[in-house]
C-alpha positions as CSV (number, residue, x, y, z in Angstrom):
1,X,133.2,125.0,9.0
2,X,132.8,122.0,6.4
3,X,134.5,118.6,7.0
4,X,137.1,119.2,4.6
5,X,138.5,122.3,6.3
6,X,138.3,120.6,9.8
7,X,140.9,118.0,8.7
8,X,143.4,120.6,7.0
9,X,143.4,122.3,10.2
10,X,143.9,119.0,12.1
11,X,146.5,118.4,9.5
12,X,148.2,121.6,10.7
13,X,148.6,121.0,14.1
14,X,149.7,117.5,13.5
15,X,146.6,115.8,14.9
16,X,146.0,112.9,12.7
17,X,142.7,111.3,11.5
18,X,143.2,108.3,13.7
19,X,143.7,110.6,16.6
20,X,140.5,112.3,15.9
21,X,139.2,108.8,17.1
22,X,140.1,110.0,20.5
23,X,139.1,113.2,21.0
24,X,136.2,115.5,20.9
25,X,135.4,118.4,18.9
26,X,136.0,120.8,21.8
27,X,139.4,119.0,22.9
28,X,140.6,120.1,19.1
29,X,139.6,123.5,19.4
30,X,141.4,123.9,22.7
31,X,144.4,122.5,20.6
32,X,144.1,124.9,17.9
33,X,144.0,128.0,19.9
34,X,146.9,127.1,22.1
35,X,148.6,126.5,18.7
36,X,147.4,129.9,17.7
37,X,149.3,131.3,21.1
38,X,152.4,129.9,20.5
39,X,153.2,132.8,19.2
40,X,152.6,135.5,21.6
41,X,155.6,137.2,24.0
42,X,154.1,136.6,27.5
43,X,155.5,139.0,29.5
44,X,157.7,137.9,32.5
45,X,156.8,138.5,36.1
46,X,158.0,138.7,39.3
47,X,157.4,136.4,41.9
48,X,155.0,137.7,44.8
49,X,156.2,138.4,48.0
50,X,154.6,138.6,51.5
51,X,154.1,142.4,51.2
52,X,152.6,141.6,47.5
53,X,150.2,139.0,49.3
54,X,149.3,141.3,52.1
55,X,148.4,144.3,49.9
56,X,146.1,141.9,47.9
């Protein structure tokens, strides 16, 4: 990825170059694939009982 196309995706996610004083590289990329999740039904689940507990 070139410099250019870095910041654009920054842009995209709302970080802006004065943040990108403050974090790393790896912080970002956390950022943009949570951003890429946003997206995605998670399905809903069920609390865990005892019984649950006990069979694990």
């Amino acid at each position: 990825m070139i410099t250019a196309l870095f910041l654009i995706q920054c842009v995209k996610v709302g970080i802006s170059i004065a943040d990108l004083d403050l974090l790393t590289i790896g912080l970002v990329l956390d950022i943009w694939t949570e951003k890429g999740n946003d997206s995605f039904d998670y399905p809903s689940y069920t609390v865990a009982d005892q019984a649950a507990f006990d069979r694990f």
